[in-house]
LUMPA-57002 format. One record per residue: residue number from 1; residue in three letters; x, y, z of N, C-alpha, C in turn. Coordinates in Angstrom, 3 decimals. Each point is the difference from the previous one (the first is absolute). Example, Ala and Ser with C-alpha at 12.3 -4.5 7.8 and 13.67 -1.06 7.14 Angstrom:
2
> seq, type, n_xx, n_yy, n_zz, ca_xx, ca_yy, ca_zz, c_xx, c_yy, c_zz
> 1, ALA, 13.190, -5.690, 7.800, -0.890, 1.190, 0.000, 0.900, 1.200, 0.000 $
> 2, SER, -0.350, 1.050, -0.720, 0.820, 1.190, 0.060, -0.770, 1.090, 0.730 $
This chain:
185
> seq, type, n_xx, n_yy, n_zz, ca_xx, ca_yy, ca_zz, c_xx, c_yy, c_zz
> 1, UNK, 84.457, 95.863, 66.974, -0.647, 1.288, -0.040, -1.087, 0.014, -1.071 $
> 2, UNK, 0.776, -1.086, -1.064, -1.607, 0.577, -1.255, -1.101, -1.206, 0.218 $
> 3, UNK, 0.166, -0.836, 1.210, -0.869, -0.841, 0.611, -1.246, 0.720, 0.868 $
> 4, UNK, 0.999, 1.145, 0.425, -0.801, 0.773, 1.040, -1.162, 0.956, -1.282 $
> 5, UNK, 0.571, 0.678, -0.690, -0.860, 0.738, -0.828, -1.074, -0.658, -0.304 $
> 6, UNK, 0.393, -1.412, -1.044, -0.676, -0.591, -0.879, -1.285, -0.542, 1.320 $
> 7, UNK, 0.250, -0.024, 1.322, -0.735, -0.570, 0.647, -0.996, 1.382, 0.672 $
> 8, UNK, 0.246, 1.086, 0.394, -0.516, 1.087, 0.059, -0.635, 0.561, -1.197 $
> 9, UNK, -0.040, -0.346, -1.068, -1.198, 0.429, -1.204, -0.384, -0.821, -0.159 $
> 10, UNK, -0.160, -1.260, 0.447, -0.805, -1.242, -0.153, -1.144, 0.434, 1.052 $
> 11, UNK, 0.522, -0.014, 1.169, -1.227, 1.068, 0.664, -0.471, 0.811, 0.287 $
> 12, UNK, 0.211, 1.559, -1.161, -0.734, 1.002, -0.056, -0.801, -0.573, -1.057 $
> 13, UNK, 0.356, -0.694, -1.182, -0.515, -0.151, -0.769, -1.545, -1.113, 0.547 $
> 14, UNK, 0.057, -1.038, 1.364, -0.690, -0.453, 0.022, -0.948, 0.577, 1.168 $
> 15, UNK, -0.009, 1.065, 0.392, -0.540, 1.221, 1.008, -1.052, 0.495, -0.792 $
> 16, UNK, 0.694, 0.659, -1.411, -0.651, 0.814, -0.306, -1.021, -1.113, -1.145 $
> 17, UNK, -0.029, -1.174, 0.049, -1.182, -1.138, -0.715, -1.213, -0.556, 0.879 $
> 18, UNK, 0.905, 0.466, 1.599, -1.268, -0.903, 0.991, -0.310, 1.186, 0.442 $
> 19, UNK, -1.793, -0.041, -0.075, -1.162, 0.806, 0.505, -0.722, -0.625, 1.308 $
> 20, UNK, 0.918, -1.042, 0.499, -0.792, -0.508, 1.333, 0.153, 1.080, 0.974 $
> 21, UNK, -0.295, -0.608, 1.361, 0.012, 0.892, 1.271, 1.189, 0.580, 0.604 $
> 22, UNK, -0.186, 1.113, 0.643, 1.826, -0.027, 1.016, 0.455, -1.090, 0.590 $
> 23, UNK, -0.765, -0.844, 0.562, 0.327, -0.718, 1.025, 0.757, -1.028, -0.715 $
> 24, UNK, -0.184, -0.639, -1.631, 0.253, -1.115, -0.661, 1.087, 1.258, -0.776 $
> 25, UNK, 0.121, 1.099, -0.011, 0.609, 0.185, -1.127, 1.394, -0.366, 1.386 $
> 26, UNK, -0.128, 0.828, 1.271, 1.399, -0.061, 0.631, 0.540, -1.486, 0.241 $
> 27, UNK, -1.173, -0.827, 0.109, 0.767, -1.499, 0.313, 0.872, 0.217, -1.242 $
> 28, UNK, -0.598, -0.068, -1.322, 0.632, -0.254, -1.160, 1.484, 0.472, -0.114 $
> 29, UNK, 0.151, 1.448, 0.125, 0.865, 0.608, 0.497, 1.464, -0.721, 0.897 $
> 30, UNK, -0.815, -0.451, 1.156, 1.054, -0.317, 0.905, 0.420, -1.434, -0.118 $
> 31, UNK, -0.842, -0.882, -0.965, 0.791, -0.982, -0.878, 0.711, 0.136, -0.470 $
> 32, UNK, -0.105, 0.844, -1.177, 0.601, 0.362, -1.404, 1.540, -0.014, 0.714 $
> 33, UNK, 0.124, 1.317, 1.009, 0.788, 0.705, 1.063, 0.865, -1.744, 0.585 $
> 34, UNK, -0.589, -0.229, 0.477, 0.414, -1.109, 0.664, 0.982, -1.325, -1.267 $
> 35, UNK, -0.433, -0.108, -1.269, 0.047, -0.821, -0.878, 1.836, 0.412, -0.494 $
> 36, UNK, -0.287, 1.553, -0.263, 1.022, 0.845, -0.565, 1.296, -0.068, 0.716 $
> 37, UNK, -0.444, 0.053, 1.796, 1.329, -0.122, 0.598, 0.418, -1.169, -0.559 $
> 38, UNK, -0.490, -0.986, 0.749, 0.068, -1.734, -0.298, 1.213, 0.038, -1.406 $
> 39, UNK, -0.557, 0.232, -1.145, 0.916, 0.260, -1.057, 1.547, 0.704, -0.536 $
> 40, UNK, 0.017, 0.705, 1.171, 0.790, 0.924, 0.012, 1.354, -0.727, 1.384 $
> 41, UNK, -0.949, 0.014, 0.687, 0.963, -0.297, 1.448, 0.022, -1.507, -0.161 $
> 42, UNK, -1.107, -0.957, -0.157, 0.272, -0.902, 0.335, -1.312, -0.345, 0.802 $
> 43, UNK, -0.245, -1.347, 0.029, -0.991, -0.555, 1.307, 0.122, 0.513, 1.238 $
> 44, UNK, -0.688, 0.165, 1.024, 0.483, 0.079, 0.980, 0.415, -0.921, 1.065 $
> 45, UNK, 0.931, 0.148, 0.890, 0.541, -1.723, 0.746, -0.874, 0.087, 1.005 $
> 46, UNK, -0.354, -1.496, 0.264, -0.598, -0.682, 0.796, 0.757, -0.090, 1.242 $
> 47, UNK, -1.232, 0.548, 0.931, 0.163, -0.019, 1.489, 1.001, -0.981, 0.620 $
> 48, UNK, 1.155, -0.035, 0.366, 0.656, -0.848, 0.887, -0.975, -0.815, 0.973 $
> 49, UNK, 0.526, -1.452, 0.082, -0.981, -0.760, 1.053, 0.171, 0.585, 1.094 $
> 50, UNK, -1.004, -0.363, 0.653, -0.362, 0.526, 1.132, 1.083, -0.609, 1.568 $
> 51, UNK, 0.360, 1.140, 0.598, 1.456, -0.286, 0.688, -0.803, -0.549, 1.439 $
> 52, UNK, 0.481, -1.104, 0.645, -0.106, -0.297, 1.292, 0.511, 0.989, 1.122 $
> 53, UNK, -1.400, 0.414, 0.940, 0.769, 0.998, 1.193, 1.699, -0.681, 0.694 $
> 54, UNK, 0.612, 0.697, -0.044, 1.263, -0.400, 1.080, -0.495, 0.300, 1.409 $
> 55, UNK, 0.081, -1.226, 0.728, -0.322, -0.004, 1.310, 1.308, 0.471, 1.113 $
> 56, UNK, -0.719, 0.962, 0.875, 0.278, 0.837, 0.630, 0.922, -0.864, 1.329 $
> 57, UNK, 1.528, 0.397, -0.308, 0.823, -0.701, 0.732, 0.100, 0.942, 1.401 $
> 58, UNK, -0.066, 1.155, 0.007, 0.652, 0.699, 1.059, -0.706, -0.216, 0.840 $
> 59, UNK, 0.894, -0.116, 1.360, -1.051, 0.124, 1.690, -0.335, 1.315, 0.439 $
> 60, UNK, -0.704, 0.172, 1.081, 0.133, 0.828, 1.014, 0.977, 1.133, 0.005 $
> 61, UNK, 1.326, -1.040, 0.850, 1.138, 0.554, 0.190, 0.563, 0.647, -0.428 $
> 62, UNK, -0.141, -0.359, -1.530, 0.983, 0.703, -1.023, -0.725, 1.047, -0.395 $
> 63, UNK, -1.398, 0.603, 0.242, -0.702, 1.111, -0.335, 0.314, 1.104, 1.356 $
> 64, UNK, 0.363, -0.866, 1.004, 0.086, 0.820, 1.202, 1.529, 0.638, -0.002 $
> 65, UNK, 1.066, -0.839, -0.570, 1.053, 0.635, -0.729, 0.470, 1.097, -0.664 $
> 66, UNK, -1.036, -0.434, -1.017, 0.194, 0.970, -1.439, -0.781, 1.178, 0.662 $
> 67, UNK, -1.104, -0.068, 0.959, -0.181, 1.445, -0.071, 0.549, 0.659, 1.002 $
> 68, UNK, 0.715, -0.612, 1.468, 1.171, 0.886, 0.781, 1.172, 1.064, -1.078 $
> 69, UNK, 0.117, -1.552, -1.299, 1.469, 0.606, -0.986, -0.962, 1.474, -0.604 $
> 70, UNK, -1.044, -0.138, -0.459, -0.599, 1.244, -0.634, -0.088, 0.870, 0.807 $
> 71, UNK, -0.223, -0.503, 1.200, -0.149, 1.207, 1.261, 1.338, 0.732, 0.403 $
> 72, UNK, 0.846, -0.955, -0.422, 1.576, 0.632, 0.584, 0.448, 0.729, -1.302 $
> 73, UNK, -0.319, -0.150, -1.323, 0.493, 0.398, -1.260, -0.914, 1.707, -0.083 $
> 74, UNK, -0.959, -0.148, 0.740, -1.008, 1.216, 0.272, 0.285, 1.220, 1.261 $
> 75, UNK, 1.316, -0.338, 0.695, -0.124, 0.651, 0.887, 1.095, 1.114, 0.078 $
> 76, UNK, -0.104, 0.822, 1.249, 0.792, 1.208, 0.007, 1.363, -0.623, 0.210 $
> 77, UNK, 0.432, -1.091, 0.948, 1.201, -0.432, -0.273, 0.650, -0.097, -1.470 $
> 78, UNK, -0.629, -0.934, -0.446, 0.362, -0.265, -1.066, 0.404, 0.667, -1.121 $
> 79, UNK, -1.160, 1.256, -0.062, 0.152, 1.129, -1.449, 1.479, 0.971, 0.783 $
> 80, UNK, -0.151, -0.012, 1.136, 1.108, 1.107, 1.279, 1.376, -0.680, -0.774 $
> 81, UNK, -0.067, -1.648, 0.105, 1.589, -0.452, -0.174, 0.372, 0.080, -1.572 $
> 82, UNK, -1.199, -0.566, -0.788, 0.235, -0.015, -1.365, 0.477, 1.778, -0.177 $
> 83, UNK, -0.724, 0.950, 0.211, 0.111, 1.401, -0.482, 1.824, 0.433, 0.654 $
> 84, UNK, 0.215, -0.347, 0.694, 1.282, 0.292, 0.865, 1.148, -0.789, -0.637 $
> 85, UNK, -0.543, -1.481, -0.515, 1.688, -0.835, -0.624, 0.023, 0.742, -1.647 $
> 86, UNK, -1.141, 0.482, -0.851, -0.293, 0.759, -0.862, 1.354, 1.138, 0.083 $
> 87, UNK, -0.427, 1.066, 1.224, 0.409, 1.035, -0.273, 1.670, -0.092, 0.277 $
> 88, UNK, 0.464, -1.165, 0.756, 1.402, -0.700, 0.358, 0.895, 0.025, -1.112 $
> 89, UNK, -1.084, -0.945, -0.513, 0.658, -0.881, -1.445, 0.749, 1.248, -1.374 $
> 90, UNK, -1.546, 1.287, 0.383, 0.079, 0.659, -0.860, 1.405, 0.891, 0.124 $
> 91, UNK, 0.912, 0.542, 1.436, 0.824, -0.039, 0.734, 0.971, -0.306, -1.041 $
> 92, UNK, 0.153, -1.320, 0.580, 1.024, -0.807, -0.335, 0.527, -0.418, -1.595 $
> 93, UNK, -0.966, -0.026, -0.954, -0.492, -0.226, -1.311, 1.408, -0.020, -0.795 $
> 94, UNK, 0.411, 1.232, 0.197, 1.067, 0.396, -0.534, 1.326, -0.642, -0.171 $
> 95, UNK, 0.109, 0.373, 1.790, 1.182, -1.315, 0.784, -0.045, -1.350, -0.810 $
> 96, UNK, -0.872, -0.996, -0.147, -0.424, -1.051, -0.044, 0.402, -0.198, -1.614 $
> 97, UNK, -0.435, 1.351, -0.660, -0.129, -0.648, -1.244, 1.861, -0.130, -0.441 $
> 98, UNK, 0.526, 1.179, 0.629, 1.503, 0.080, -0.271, 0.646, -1.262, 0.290 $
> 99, UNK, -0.344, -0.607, 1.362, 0.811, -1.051, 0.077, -0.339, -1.584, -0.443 $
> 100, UNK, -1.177, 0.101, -1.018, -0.410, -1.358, -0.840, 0.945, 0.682, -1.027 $
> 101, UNK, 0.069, 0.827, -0.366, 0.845, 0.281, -1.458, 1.087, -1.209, -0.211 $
> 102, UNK, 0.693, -0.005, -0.854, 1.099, -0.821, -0.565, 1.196, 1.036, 0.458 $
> 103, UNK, -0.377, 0.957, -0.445, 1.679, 0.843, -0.037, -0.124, 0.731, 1.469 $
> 104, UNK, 1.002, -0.548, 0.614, -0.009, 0.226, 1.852, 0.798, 1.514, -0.042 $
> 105, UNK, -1.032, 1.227, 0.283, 1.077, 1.206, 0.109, -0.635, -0.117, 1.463 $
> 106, UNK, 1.438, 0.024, 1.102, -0.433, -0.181, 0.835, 0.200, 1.647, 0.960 $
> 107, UNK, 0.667, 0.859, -0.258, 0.002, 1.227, 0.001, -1.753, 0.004, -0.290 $
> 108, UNK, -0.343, 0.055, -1.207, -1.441, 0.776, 0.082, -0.864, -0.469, 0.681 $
> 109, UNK, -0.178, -1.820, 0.307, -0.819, -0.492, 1.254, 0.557, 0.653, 1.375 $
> 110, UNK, 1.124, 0.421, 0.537, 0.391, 0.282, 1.101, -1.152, 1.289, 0.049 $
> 111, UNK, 0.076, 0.727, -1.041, -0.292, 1.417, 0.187, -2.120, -0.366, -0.114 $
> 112, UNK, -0.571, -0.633, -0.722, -1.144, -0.693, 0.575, -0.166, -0.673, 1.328 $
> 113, UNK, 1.020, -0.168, -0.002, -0.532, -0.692, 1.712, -0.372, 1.393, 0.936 $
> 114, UNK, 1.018, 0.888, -0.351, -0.350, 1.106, 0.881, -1.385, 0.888, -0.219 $
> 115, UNK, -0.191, 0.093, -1.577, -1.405, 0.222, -0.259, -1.051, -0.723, 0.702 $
> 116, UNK, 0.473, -1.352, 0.228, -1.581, -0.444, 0.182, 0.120, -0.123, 1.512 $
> 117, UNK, 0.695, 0.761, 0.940, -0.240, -0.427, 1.204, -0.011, 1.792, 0.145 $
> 118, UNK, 0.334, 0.671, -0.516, -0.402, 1.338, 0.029, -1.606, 0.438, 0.145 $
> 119, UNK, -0.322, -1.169, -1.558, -1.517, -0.129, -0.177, -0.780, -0.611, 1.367 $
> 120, UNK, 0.547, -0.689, 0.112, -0.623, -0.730, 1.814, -0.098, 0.963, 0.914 $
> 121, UNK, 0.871, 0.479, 0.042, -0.054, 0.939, 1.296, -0.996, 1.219, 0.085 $
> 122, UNK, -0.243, 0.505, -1.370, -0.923, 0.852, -0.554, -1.269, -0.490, 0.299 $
> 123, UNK, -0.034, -1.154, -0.260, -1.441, -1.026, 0.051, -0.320, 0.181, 1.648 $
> 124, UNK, 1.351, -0.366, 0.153, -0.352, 0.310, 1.993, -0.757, 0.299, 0.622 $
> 125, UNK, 1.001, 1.432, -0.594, -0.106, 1.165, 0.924, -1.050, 0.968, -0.659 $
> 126, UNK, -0.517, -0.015, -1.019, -0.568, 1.033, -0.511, -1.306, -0.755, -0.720 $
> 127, UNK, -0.234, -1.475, -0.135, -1.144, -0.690, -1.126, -0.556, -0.563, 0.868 $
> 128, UNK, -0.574, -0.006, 1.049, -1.099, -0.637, 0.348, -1.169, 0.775, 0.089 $
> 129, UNK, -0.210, 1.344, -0.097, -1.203, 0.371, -0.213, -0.716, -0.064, -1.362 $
> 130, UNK, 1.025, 0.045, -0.988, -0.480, -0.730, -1.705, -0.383, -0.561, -0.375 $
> 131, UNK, 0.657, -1.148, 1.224, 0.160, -1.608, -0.395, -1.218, -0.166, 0.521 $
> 132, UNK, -0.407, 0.274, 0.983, -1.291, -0.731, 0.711, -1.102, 0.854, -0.474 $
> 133, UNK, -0.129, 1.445, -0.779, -1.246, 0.334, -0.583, -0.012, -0.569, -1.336 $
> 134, UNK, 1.000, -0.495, -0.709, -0.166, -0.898, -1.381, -0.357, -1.158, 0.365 $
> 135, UNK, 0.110, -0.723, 1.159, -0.663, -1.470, 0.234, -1.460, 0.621, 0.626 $
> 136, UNK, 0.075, 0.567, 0.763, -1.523, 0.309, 0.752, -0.947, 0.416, -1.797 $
> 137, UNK, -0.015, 0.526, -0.886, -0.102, 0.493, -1.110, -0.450, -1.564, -1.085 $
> 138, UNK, 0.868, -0.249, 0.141, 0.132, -1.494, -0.820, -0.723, -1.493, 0.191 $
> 139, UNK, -0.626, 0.259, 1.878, -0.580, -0.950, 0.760, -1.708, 0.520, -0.106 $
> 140, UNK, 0.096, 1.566, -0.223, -1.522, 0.962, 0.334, -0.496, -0.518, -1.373 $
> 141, UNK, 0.873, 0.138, -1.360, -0.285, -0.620, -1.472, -0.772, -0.921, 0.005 $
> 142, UNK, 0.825, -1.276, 0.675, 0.328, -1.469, -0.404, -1.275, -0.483, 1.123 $
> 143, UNK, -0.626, 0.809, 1.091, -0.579, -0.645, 1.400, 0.495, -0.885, 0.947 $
> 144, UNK, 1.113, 0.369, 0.343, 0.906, -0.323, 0.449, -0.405, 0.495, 1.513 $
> 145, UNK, -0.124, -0.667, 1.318, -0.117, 1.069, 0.721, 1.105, 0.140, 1.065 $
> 146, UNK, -0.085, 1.476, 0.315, 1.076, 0.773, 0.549, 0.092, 0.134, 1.091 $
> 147, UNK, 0.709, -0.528, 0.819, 0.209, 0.188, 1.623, 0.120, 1.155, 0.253 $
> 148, UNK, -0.278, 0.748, 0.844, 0.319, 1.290, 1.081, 1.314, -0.557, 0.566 $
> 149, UNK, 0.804, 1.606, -0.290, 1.224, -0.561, 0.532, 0.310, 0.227, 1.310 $
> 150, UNK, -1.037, 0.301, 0.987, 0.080, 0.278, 1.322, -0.587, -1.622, 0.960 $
> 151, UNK, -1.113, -0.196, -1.221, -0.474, -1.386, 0.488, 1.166, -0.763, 0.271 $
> 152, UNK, -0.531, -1.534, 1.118, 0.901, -0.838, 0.435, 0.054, -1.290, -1.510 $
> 153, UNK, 0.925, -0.033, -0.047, 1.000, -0.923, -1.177, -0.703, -1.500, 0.011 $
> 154, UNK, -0.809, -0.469, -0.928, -0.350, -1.832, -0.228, 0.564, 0.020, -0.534 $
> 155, UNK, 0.565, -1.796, 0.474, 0.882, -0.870, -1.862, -1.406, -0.264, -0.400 $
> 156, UNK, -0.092, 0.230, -1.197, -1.041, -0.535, -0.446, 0.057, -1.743, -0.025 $
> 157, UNK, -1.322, -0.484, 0.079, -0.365, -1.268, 0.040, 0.154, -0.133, 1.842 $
> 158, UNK, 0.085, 0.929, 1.123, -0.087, -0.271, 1.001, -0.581, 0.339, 0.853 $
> 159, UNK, -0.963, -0.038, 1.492, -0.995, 0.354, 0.458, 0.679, 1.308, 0.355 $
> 160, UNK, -1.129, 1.153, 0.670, 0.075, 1.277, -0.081, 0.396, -0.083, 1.839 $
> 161, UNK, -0.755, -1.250, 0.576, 0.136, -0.109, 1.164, 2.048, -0.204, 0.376 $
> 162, UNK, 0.860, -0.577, -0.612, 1.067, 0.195, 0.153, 0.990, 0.568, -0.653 $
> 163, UNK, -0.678, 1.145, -0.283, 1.303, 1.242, -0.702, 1.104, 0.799, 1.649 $
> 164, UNK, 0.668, -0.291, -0.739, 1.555, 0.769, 0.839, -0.429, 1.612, 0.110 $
> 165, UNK, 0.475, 0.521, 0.869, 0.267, 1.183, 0.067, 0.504, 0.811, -1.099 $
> 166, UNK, -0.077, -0.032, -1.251, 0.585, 0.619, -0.634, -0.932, 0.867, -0.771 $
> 167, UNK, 0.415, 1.268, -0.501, -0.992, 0.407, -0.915, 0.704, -0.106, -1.850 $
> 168, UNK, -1.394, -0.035, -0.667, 0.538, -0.048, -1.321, 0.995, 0.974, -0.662 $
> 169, UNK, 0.237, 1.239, 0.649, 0.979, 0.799, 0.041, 1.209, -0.748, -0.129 $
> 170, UNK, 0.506, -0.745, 1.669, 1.077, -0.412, 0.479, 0.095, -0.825, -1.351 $
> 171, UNK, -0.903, -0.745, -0.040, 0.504, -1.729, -0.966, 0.059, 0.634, -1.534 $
> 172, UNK, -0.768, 0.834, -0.870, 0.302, 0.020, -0.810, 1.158, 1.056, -0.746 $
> 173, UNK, -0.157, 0.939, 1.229, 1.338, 1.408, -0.255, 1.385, -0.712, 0.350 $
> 174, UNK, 0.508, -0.420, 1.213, 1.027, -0.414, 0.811, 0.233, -1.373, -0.272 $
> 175, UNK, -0.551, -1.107, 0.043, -0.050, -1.326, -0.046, 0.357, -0.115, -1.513 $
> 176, UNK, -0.984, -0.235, -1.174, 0.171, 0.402, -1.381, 0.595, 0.868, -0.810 $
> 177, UNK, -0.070, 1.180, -0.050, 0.449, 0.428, -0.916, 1.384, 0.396, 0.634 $
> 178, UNK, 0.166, 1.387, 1.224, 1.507, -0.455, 0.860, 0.713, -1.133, -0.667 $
> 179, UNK, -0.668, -0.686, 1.443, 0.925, -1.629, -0.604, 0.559, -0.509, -1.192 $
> 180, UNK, -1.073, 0.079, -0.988, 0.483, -0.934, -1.388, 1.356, 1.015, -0.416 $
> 181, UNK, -0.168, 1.313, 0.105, 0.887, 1.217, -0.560, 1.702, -0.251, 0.765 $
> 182, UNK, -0.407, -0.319, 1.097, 1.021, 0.165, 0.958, 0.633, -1.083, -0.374 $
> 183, UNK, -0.423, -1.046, -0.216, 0.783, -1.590, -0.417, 0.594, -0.088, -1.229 $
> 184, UNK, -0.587, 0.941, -0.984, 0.482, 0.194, -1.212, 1.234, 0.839, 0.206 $
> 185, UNK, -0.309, 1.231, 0.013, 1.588, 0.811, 0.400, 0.646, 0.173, 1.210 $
């Protein structure tokens, strides 16, 4: 610190002796400036050698891959199933955590089991209009885009020319969420 002083009145003191130009007084300046760190911090380190490009292993294929996987990690399936094992899990949470415990009360898991299939049935019968405006909500955010649920049902990644009779209604109300609920309790 009294490096820093003793070096900051070294150059007011040599500011106020030079009558040259601005232009020579600021070089001077941004020496002085430059000299002071140096002293204080240290030299500065020298540039690492210069790194050889890494040559580019990936093919084709594997770009045609990775972007179906981004395309499938991007889609309404996908955010539909992730948002649905979410709200399951969240369900079950309870159940789950009771029976990792050590101390087995199996009276109070009995009486969770009935909670969480109580909770299912609720989910049923009464959460799919929630459920699907918090994902429709979450996909409108994210740009996610949103099927019409009257429209006819694609797997994604498949031509439009051989979709089934189904509408996205059927597959994602009845097929999905139904289903997964129904298998659970």
């Amino acid at each position: 610190m009294e490096t820093l002083l003793l070096c900051s009145e070294s150059m007011l003191q040599k500011k106020r002796a030079s009558v040259s130009s601005p232009v020579v007084e600021e070089q001077n300046q941004e020496q002085e400036h430059e000299r002071v760190i140096e002293e204080v911090v240290g030299p500065t380190p020298t540039p690492p050698p210069s790194v050889e490009p890494v040559e580019d292993t990936t093919h084709k294929a594997d770009w045609i891959q990775i972007h179906f996987m981004v395309g499938a990690f991007e889609s309404f399936d996908f955010v539909f199933s992730l948002h649905l094992m979410f709200v399951i899990l969240g369900c079950t949470n309870e159940l789950s955590e009771c029976l990792q415990r050590r101390e087995q009360d199996i009276i109070h898991a009995i009486q969770l089991v009935g909670v969480a299939k109580n909770r299912m049935q609720h989910l049923r019968s009464e959460g799919w209009n929630q459920f699907l405006q918090k994902v429709t909500l979450f996909c409108n955010k994210h740009g996610v885009e949103v099927p019409t649920m009257e429209g006819n049902y694609v797997t994604f990644g498949r031509s439009r020319r051989f979709v089934q009779n189904q509408t996205n209604d059927d597959h994602f109300r009845r097929e999905v969420y139904i289903g997964v609920i129904d298998k659970i309790s």
